[in-house]
C-alpha positions as a Python dict, from the first residue, in 0.01 Angstrom:
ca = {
    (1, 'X'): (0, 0, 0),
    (2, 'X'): (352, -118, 13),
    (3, 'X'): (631, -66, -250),
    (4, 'X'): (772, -473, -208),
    (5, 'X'): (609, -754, -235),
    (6, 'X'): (582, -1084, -23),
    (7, 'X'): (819, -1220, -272),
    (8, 'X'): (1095, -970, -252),
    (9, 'X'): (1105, -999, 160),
    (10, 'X'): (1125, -1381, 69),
    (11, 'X'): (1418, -1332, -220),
    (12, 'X'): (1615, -1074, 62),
    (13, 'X'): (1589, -1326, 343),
    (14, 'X'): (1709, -1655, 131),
    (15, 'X'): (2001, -1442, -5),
    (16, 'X'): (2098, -1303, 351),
    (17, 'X'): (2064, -1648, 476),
    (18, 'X'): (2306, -1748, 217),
    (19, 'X'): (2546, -1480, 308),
    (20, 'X'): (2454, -1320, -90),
    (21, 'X'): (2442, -965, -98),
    (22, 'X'): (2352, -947, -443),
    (23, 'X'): (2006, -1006, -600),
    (24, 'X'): (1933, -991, -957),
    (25, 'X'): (1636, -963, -1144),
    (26, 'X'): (1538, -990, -1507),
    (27, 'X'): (1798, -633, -1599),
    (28, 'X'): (1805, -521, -1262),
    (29, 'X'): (2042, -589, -1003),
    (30, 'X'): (2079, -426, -679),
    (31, 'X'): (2459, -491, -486),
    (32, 'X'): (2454, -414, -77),
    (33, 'X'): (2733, -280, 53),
    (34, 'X'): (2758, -526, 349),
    (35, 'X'): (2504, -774, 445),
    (36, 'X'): (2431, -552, 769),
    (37, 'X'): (2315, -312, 535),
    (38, 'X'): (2096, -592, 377),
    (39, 'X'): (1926, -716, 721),
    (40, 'X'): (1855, -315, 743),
    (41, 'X'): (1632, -324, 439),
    (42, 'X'): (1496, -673, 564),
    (43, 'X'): (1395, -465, 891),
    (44, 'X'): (1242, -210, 639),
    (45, 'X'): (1029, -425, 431),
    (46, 'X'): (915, -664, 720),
    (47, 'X'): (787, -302, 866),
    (48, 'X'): (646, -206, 529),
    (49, 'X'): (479, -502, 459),
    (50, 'X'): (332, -487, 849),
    (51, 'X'): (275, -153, 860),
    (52, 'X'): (455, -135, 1207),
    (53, 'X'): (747, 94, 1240),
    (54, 'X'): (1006, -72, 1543),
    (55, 'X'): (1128, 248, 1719),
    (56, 'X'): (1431, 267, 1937),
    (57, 'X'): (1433, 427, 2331),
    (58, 'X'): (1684, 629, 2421),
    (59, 'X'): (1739, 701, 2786),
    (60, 'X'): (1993, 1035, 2816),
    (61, 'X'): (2264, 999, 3079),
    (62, 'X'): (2413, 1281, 3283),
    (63, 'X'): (2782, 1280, 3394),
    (64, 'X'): (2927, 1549, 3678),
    (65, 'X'): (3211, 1574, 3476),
    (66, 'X'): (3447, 1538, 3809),
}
């Protein structure tokens, strides 16, 4: 079971789309430092909500160093 709600995924995206990185709720209100760090979260609970996790490849590179 996930910790958010349909609703709070809808509430992040319309304030991100509106370029507010505030959201307030009845005595609560939660302040992101940048909206970057909002779409993060958005990432979070889309993946929470899905239960998908997106995951990242790395490939390593090599340099001679010459």
């Amino acid at each position: 079971m996930s910790a958010y709600s349909t609703n709070d995924l809808a509430e992040l995206k319309a304030n991100y789309a509106k370029g507010i990185s505030e959201i307030s709720r009845g005595d609560e209100r939660v302040k992101f430092r940048s909206l970057a760090e909002m779409e993060r979260v958005i990432n979070r609970v889309e993946a929470s909500l899905t239960g998908t996790k997106r995951t990242s490849v790395r490939y390593p590179t090599f340099d001679k160093g010459l």
